[in-house]
C-alpha positions in Angstrom: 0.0 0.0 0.0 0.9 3.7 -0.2 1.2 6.6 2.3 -1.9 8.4 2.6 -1.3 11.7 2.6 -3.1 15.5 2.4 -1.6 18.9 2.9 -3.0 22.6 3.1 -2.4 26.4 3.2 -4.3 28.8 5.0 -3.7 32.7 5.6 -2.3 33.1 2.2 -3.9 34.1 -1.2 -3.2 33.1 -4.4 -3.8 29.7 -6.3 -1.5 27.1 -6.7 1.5 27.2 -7.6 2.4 30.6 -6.6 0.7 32.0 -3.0 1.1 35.3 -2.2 1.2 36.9 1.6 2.0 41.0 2.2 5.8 41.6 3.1 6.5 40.7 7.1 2.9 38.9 7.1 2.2 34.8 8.3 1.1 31.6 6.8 0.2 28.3 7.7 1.0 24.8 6.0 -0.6 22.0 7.2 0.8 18.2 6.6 -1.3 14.7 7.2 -0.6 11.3 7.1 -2.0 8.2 7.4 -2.2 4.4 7.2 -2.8 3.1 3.7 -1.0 -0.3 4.1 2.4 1.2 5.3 3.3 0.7 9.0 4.3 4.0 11.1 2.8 6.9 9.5 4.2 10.3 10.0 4.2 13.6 8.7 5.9 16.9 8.9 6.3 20.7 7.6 9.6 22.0 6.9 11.3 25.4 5.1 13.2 24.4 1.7 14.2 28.0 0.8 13.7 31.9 0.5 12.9 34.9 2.8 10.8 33.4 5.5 11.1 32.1 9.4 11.7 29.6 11.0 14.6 27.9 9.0 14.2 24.6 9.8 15.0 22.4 7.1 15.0 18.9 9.1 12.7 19.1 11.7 11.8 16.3 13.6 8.1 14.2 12.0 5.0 13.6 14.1 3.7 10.4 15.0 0.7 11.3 17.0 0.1 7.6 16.8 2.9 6.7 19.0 4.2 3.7 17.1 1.3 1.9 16.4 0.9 1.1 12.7 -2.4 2.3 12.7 -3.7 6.1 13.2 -2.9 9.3 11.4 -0.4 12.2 12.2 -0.4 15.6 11.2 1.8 18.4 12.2 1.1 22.6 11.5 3.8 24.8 11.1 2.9 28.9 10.4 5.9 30.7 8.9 6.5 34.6 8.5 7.7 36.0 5.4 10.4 38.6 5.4 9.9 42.0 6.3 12.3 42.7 3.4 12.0 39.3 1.2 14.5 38.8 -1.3 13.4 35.6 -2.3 10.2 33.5 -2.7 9.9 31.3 0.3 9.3 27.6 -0.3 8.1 25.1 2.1 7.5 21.5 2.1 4.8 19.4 3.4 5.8 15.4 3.7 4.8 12.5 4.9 6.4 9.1 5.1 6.4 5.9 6.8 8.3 2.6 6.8 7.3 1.3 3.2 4.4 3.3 0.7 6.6 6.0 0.1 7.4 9.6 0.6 4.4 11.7 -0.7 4.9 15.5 -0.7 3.7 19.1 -1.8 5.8 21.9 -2.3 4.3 26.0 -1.7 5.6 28.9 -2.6 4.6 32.2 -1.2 5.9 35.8 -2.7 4.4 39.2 -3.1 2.1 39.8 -5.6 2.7 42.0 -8.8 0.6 43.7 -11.3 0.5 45.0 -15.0 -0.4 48.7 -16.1 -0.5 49.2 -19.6 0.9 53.0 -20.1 1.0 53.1 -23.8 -2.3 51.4 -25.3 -3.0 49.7 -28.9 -4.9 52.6 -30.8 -8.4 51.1 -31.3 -10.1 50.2 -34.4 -8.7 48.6 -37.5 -5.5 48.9 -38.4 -3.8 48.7 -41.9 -1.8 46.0 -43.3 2.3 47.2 -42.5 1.5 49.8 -40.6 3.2 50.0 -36.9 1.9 50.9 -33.7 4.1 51.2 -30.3 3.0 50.3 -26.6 4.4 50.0 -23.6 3.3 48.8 -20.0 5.0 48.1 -16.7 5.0 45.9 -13.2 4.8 46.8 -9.6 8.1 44.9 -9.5 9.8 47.2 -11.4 10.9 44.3 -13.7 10.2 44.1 -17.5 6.4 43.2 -19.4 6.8 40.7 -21.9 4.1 41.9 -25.0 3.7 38.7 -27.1 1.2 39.4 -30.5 -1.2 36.9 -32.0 -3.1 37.1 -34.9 -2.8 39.9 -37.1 0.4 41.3 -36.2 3.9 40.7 -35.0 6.8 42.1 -33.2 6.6 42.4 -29.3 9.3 41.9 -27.1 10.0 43.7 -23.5 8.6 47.1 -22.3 9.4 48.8 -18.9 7.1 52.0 -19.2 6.3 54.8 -21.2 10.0 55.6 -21.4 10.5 51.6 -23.7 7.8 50.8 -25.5 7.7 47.9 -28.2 6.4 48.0 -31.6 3.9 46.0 -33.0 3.1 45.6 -37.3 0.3 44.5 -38.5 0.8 41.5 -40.9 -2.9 41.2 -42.0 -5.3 43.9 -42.9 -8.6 41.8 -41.7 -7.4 39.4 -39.1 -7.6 40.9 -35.2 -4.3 41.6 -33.7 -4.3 40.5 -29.9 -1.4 41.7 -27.9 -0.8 39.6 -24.6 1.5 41.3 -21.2 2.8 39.1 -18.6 5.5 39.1 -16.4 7.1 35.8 -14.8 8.0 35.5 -11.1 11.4 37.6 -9.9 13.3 37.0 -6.6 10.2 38.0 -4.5 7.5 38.5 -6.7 4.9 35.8 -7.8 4.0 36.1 -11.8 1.7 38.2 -12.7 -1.9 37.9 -14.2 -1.5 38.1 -17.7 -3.4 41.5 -19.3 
């Protein structure tokens, strides 16, 4: 049999992968395992990496079942991000047991960024070959990414008013849809595309 196992995060937003908490603010990771045909269930909560408290990478697992095969153990660990983070804290939740495995989850929590388009696509139709600039930028302070589909090409990275990419229309009746996102950066979590 296998280790049965569960795991959760509370006081965070987000959605998987990428949970986001205010600078100096707290989360909780939960970790659960049980019997599933694997003698000595036990399960724990443990800091991999980044700017967050405690530092515990080995701490010890929880049998809350003593060492009777049989029962479920769970162990709750709240962590604080940085103050200052330079990094995206991960943590692991694990169980294990003496056969079925090691099941685990991994979270990451950052800060949250977001995407303001400065320069906008003109609206209406455009011509064939003609070319249009825009520009946008991130909370982060770290490059957009504008990526064209349809009826145009040319994109590339824009960091505000003062950079702005250019975009050509390549069709004179298909839409041109420009996409801006911007991946996750030291302490940042990636940002809803726009």
């Amino acid at each position: 049999g296998a280790v049965g196992f569960s795991s959760s995060i509370s006081g965070a937003g987000g959605v998987a992968p990428d949970y986001e908490v205010l600078p100096g603010g707290s989360f909780t990771i939960t970790a659960k395992g049980w019997y599933d045909g694997a003698c000595g269930p036990k399960a724990r909560v443990k800091y991999v990496s980044g700017s967050c408290t405690p530092t515990d990478t080995n701490p010890g697992w929880n049998k809350d079942h003593g060492d009777n095969c049989w029962g479920t153990s769970t162990q709750t660990k709240t962590f604080t991000l940085s103050a200052t983070p330079t990094d995206r804290c991960v943590v692991r939740a694990e169980a294990d047991a003496n056969s079925g495995g090691s099941p685990s989850q991994d979270y990451t929590i950052g800060i949250a960024q977001t995407i303001t388009i400065d320069t906008a696509a003109p609206a209406g139709p455009r011509t064939y070959g003609t070319t249009f600039n825009v520009a946008a930028h991130a909370t982060s302070g770290q490059p957009v990414t504008v990526t064209p589909s349809g009826g145009c090409s040319g994109g590339g990275l824009t960091n505000g008013a003062g950079s702005p990419v250019t975009i050509t229309m390549t069709s004179g009746t298909t839409a041109c849809s420009l996409t801006y996102s911007r991946a996750p950066a030291n302490q940042y979590n990636p940002a809803p595309n726009v």
